[in-house]
C-alpha beads as a LAMMPS data file, in Angstrom:
LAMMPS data file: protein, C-alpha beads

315 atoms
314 bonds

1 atom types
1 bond types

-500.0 500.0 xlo xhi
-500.0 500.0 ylo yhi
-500.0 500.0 zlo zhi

Masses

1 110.0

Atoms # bond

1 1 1 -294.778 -130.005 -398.735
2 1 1 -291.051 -129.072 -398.120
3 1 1 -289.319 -128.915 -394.514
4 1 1 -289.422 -124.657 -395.055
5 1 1 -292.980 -124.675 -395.748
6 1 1 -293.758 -126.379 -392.330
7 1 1 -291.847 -123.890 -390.846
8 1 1 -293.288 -121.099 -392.173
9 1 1 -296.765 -122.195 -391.352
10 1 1 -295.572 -122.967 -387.650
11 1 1 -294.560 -119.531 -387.223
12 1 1 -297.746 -118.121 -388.715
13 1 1 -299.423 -120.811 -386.632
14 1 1 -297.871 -119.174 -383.795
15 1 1 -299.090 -115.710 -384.560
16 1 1 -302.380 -116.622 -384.843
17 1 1 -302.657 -118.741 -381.489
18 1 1 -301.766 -115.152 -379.700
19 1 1 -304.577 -113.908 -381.334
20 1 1 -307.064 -116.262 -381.009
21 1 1 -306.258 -116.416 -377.163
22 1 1 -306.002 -112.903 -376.611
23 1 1 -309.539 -112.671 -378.374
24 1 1 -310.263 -116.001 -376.691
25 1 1 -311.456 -117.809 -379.488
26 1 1 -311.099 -121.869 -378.908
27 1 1 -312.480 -123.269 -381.469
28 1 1 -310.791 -120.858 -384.223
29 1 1 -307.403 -122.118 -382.312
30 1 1 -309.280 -125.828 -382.535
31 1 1 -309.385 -125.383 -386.062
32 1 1 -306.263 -123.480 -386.410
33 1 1 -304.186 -126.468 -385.536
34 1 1 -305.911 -129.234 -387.261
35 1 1 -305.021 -127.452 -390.346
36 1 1 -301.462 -127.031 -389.587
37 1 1 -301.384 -130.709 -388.324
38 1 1 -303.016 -132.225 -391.977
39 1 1 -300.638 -129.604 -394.235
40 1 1 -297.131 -130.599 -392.048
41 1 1 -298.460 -134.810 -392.345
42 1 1 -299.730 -134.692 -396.238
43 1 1 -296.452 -135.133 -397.698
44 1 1 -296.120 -138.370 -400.031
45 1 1 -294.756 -141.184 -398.653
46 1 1 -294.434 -144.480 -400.339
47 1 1 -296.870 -146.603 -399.434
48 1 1 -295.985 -150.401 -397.743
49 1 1 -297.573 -153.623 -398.540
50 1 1 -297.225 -157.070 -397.241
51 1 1 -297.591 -157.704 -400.748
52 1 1 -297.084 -154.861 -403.556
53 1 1 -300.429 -154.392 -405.844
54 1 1 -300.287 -155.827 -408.848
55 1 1 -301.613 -154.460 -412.416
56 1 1 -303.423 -156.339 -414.607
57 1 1 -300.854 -157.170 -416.521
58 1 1 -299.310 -159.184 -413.298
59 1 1 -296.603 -156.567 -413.027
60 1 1 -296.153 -154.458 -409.668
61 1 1 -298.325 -150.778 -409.543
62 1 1 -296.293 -147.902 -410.249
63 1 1 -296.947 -146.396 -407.035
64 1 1 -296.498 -149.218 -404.822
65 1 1 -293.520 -149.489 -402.507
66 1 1 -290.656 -151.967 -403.892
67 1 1 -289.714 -153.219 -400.274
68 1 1 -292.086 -155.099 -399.125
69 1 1 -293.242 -154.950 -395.307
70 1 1 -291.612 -158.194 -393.373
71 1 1 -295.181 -159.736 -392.087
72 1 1 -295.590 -160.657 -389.127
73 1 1 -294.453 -164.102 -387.772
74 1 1 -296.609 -166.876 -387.783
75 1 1 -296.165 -170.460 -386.369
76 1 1 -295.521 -173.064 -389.023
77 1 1 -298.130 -174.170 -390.698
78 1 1 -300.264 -177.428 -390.334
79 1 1 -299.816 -180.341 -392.586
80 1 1 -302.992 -180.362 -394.556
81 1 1 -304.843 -183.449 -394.599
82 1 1 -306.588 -184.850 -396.934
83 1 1 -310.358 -184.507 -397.273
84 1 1 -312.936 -186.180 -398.554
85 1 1 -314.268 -185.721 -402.044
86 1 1 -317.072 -183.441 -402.246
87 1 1 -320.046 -185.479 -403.974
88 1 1 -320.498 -184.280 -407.653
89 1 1 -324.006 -185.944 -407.403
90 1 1 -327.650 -185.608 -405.728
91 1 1 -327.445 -188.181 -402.860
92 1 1 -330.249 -190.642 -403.172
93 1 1 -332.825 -191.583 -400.501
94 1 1 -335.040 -194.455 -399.307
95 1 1 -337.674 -192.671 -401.259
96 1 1 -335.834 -191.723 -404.016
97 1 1 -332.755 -193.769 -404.920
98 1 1 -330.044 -192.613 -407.243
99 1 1 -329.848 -194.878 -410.308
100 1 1 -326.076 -196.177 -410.959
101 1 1 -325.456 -197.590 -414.225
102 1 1 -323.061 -200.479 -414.829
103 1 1 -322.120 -202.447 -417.564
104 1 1 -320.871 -206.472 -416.939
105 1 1 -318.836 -207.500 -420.117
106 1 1 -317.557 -210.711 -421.795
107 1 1 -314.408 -209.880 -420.862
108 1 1 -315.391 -210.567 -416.819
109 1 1 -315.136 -206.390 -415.783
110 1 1 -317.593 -204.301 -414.702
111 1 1 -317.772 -200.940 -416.194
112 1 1 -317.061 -198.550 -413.862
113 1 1 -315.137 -200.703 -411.493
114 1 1 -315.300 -197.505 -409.299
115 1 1 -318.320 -195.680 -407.878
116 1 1 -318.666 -192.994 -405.558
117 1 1 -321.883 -192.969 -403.415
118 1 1 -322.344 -190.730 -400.166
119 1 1 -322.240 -192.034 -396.345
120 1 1 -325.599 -193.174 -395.793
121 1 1 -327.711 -192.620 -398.980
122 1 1 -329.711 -195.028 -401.221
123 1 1 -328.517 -196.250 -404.538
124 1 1 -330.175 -198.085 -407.000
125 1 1 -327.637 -200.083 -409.529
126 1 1 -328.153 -200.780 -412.540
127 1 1 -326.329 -204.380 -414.144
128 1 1 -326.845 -204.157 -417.913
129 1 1 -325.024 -207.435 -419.464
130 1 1 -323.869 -206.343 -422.326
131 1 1 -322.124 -209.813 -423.343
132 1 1 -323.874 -213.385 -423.935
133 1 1 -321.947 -214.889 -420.361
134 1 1 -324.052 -215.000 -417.385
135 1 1 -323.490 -212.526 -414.514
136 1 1 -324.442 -211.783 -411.270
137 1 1 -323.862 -208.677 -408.560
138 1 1 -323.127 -208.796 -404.994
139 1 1 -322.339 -205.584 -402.918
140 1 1 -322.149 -204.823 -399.538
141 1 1 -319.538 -204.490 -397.389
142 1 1 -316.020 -205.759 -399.348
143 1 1 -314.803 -208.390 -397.366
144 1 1 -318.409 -210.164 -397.543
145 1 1 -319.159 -208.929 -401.406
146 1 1 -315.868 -210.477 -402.436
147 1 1 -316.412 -213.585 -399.896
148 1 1 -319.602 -214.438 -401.535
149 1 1 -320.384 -214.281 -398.084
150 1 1 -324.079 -215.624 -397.564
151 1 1 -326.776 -212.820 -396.746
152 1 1 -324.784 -210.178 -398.879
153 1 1 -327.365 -208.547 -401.188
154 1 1 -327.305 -209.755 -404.836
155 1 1 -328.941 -210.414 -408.401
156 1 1 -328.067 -213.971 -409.777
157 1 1 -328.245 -215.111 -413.352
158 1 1 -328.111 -212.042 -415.078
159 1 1 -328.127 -213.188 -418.824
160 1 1 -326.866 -211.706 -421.517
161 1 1 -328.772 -208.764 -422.963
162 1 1 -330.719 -208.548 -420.085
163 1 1 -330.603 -205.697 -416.788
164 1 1 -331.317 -206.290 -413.509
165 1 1 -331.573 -203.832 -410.811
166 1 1 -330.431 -203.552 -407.299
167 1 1 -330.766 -201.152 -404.272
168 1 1 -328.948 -200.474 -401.188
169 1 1 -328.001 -198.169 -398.089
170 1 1 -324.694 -196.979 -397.735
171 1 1 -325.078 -197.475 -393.841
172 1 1 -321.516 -197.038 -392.011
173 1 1 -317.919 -195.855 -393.320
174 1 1 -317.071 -199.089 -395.040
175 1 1 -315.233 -200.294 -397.130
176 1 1 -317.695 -201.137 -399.187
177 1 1 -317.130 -203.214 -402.572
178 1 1 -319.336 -205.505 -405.544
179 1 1 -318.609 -208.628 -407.447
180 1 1 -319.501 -211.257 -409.880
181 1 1 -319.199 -214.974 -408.487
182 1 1 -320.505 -216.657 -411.229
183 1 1 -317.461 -219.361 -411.821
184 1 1 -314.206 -218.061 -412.205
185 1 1 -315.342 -214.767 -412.669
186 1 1 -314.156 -212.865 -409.433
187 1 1 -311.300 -214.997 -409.828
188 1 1 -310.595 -213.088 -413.248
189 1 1 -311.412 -209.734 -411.275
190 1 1 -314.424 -208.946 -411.930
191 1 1 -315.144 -206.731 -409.201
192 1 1 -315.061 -202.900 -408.150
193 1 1 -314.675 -200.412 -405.104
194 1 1 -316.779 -197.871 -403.551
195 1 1 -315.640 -194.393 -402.705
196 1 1 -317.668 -192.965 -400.115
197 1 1 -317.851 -189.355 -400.324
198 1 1 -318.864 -185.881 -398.488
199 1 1 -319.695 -185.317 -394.612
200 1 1 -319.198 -188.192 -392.386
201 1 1 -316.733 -189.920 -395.160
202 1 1 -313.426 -191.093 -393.678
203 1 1 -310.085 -189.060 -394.543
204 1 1 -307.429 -191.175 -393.261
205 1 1 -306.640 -194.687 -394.191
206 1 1 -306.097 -197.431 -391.722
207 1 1 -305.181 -200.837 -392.114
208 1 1 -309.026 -201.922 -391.830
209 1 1 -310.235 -199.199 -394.156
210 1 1 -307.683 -197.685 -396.599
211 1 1 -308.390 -194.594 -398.339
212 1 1 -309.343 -195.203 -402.116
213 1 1 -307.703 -193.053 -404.710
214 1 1 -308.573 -193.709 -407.947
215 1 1 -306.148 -193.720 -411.054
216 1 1 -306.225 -194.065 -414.094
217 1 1 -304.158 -195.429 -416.446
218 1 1 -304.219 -194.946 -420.443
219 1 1 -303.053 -195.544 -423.797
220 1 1 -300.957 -192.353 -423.485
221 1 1 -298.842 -194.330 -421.269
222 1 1 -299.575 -191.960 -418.210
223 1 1 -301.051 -192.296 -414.907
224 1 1 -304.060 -189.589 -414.049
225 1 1 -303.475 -187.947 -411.665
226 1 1 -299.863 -188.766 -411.806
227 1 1 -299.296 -186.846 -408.399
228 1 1 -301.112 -187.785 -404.801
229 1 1 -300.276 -186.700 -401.043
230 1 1 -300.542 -189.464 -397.891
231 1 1 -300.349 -188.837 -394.647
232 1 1 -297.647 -190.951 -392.412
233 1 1 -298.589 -193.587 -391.590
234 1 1 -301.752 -193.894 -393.821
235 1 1 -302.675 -197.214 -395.383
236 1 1 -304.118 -196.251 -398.968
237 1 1 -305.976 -198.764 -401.630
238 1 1 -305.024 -197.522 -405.026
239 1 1 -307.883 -198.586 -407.593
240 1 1 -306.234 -198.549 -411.036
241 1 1 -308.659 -198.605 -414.036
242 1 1 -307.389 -199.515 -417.530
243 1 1 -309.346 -197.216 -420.230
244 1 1 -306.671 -198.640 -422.792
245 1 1 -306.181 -201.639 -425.009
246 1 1 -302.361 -201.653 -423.860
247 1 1 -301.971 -204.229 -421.407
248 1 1 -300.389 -202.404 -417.898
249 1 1 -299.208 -202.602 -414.175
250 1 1 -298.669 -200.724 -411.157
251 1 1 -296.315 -200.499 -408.758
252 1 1 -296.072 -199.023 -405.292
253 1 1 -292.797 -198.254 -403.266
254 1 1 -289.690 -196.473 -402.226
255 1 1 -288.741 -193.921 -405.381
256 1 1 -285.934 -195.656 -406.137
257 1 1 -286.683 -199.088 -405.610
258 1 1 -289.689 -198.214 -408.208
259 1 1 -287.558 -196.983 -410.377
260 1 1 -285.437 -200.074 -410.420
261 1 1 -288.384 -202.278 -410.835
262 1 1 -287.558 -204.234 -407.246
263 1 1 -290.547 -205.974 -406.896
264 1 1 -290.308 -208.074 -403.346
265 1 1 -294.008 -207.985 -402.886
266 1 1 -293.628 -206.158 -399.297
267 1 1 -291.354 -202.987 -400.404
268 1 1 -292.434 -202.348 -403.692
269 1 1 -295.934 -204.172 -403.988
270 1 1 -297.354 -204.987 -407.726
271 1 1 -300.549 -205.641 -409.501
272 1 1 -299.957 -206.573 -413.111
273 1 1 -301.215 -207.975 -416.520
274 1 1 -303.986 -205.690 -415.893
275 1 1 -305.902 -205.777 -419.466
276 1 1 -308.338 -203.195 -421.049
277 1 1 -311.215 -202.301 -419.276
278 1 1 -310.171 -204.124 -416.124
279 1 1 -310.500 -202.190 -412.537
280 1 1 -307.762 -203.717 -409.532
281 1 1 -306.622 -202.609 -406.198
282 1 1 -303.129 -202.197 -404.351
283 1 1 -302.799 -201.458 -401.029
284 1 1 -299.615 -199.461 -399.498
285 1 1 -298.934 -198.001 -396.082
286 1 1 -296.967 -195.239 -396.051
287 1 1 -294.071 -194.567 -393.428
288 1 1 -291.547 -191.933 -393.616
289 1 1 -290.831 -189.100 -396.058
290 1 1 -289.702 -191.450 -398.581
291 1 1 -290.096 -190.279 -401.648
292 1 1 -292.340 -192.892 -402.724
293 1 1 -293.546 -193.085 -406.535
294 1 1 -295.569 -195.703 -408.459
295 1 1 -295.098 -196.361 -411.859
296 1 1 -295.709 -199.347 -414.981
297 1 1 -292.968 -201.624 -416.197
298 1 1 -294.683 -203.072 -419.024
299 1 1 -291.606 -202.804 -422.001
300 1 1 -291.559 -199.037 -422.500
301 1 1 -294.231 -197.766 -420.296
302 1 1 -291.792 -196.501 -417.640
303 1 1 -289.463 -195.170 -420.265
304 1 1 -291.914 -193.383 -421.864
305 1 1 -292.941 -191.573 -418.319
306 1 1 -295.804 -194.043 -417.117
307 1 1 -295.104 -193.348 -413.215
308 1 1 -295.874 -190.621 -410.956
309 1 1 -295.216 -189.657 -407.485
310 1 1 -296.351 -190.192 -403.678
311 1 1 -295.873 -186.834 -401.634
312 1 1 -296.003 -187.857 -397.552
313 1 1 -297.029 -185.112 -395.656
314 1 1 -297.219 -184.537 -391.645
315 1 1 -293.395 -186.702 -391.348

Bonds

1 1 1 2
2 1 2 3
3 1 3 4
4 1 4 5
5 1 5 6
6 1 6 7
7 1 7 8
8 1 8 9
9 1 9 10
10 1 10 11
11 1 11 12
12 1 12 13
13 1 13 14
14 1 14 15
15 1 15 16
16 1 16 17
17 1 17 18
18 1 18 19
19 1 19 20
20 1 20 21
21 1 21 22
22 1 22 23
23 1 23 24
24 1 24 25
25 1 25 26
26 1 26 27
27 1 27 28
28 1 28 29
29 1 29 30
30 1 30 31
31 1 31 32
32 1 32 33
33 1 33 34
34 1 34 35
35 1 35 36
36 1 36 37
37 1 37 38
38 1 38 39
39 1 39 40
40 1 40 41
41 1 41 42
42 1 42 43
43 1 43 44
44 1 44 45
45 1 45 46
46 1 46 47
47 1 47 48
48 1 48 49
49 1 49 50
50 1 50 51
51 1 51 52
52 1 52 53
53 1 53 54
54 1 54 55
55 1 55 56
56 1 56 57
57 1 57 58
58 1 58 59
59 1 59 60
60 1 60 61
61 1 61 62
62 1 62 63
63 1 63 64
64 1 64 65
65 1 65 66
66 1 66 67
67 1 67 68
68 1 68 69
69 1 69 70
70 1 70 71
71 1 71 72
72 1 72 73
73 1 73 74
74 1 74 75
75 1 75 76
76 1 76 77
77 1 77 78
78 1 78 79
79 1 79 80
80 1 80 81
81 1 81 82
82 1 82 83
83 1 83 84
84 1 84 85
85 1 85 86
86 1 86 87
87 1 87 88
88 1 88 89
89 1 89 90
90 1 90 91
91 1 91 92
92 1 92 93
93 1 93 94
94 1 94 95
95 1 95 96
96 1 96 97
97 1 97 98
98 1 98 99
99 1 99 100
100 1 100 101
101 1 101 102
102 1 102 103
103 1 103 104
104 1 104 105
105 1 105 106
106 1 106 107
107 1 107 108
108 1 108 109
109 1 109 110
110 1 110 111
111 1 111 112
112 1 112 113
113 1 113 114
114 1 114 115
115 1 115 116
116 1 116 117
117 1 117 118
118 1 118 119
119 1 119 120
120 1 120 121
121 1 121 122
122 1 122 123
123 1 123 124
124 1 124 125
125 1 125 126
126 1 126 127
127 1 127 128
128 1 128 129
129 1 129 130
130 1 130 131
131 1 131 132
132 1 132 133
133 1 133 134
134 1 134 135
135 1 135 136
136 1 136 137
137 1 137 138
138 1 138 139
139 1 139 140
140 1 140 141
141 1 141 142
142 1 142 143
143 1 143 144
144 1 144 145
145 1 145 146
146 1 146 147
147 1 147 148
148 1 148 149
149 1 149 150
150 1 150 151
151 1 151 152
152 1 152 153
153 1 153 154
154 1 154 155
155 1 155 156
156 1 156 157
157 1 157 158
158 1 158 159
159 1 159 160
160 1 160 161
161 1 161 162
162 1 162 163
163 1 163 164
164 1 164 165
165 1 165 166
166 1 166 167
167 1 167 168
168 1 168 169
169 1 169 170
170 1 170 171
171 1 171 172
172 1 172 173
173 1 173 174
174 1 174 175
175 1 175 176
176 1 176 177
177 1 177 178
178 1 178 179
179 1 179 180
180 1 180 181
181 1 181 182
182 1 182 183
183 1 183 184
184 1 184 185
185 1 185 186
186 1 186 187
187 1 187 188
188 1 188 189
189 1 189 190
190 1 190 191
191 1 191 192
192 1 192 193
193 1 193 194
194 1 194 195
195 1 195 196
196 1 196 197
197 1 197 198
198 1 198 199
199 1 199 200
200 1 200 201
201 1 201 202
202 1 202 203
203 1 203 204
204 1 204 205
205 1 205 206
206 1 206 207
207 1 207 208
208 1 208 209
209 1 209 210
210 1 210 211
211 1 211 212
212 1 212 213
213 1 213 214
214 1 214 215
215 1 215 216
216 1 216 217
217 1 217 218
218 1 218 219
219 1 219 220
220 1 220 221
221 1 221 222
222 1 222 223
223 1 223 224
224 1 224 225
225 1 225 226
226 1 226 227
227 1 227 228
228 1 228 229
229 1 229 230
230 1 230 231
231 1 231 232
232 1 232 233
233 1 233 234
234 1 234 235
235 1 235 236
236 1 236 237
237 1 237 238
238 1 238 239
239 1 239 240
240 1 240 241
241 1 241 242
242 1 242 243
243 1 243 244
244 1 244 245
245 1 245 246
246 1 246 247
247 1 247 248
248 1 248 249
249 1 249 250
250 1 250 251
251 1 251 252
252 1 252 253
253 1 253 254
254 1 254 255
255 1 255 256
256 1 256 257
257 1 257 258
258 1 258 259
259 1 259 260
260 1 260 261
261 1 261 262
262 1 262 263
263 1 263 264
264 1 264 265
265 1 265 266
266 1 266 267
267 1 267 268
268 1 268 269
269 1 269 270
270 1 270 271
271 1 271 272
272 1 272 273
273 1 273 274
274 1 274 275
275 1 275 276
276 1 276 277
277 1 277 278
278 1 278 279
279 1 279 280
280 1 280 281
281 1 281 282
282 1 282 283
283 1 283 284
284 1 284 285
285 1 285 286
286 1 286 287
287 1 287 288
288 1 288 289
289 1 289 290
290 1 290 291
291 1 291 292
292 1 292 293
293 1 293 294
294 1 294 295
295 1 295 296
296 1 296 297
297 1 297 298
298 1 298 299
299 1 299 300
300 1 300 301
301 1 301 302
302 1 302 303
303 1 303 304
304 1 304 305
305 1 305 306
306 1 306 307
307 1 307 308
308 1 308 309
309 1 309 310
310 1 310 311
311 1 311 312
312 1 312 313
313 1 313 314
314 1 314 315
């Protein structure tokens, strides 16, 4: 409705007030002016978002406004920090365990080399030898599992062909870790890591207990997931799996000192000749912005965009 219109009404508005308060009519005048109130305020305006509307096509409405509406100011926002996994799995239970299946090879691995299990449940694993050498498992906490510490809960002479079975609480945050110490076989590597998982699970790595992230690495010549965040300061173990036949490494470090393949063992730290089906760890604290990146430097690998990076956040 035009400025004239409004007008116009007034006027009329203003007529019919005399009369209504000559007749003394209130509520008529009541109404009277509401009307004239919702006709003089109903002309379009365009409308203001924080965001415009989209369509489904992803482009902006037609009738939203094309300036947006400056929000209001916030303080900057937190650093996130990292979480633990949620578990993709049924927790097990004294009563109940959940079975874990693992495979001990010829070639001195155990297959996964990396299990997830949740803060304080009950896990029954599962040691199928699928070779003709004779294995054992030992798991409990790391440093005694890969000690061969005395007391630590095991299977011995597990021969080939056969399965043996083995259960136990996830009490405490860890680490936690298994092994083979039949001869020379932890000395090969033939051990693995335990992830704990869900409520109660630790979030931050420490010197004592680093956080475990898991990678991958493959026949593509490619790291999965080639892309992690640390906090500063945070001490992180980085369990490396080989799913390939290629033979690979991994190192940790400064970006550029990575990239230059400066190994110096305290810098830029290194875990290599790490053959198919074989699980290892590297642990790196992290201190600064960096960047940091980690990457394999096997002939080609890097070249052909084995590597990946290490985003700090809360610097």
């Amino acid at each position: 409705m035009d400025a004239g219109t409004c007008r116009r009404l007034t006027a009329e508005d203003s007529q019919m007030n005399r009369h209504f308060r000559d007749a003394r009519r209130p509520a008529a005048l009541a109404a009277a002016v509401v009307l004239l109130v919702a006709a003089c305020t109903s002309a379009p305006a365009s409308p203001g978002f924080t965001y415009a509307p989209t369509s489904s096509a992803g482009a902006p409405s037609p009738s939203a406004s094309t300036t947006p509406v400056p929000a209001s100011p916030s303080a900057s926002p937190t650093p996130s920090v990292p979480s633990e996994p949620a578990p993709t799995f049924t927790p097990g239970t004294v009563a109940q365990p959940r079975i874990v299946e693992l495979a001990a090879d010829d070639k001195l691995n155990f297959t996964p080399g990396f299990v997830q299990a949740a803060v304080g449940e009950t896990v029954t694993f599962r040691i199928h030898n699928t070779g003709t050498a004779v294995h054992e498992f030992m798991i409990g906490p790391l440093t005694d599992a890969f000690a061969d510490t005395e007391g630590t809960p095991e299977v011995a002479d597990i021969a080939g062909g056969a399965s043996a079975d083995l259960t136990f609480t996830f009490d405490g945050t860890g680490p936690f870790g298994f092994a083979c110490h039949a001869p020379g076989h932890f000395e090969h590597g033939m051990a693995g890591y335990i992830q704990l998982v869900g409520p109660g699970a630790p979030t931050i790595g420490t010197a004592v207990n680093p956080r475990l992230v898991h990678l991958d690495m493959t026949d593509k010549l490619a790291f999965l997931p080639a892309d992690i965040e640390v906090r500063d300061g945070e001490a992180v173990r980085f369990v490396v799996t080989n799913s390939g036949t290629a033979v690979h490494e991994i190192q940790v470090g400064p970006a550029d000192k990575v990239a230059a393949d400066e190994v110096d063992g305290t810098i830029v730290v290194e875990k290599d000749a790490l053959d198919a089906g074989s699980t290892h760890a590297v642990d790196y604290t992290f201190k600064g912005a960096g960047p940091y990146a980690f990457a394999c430097h096997e002939p080609g690998h890097y070249e052909a965009g084995m590597k990946g990076t290490v985003t700090v956040i809360g610097s």
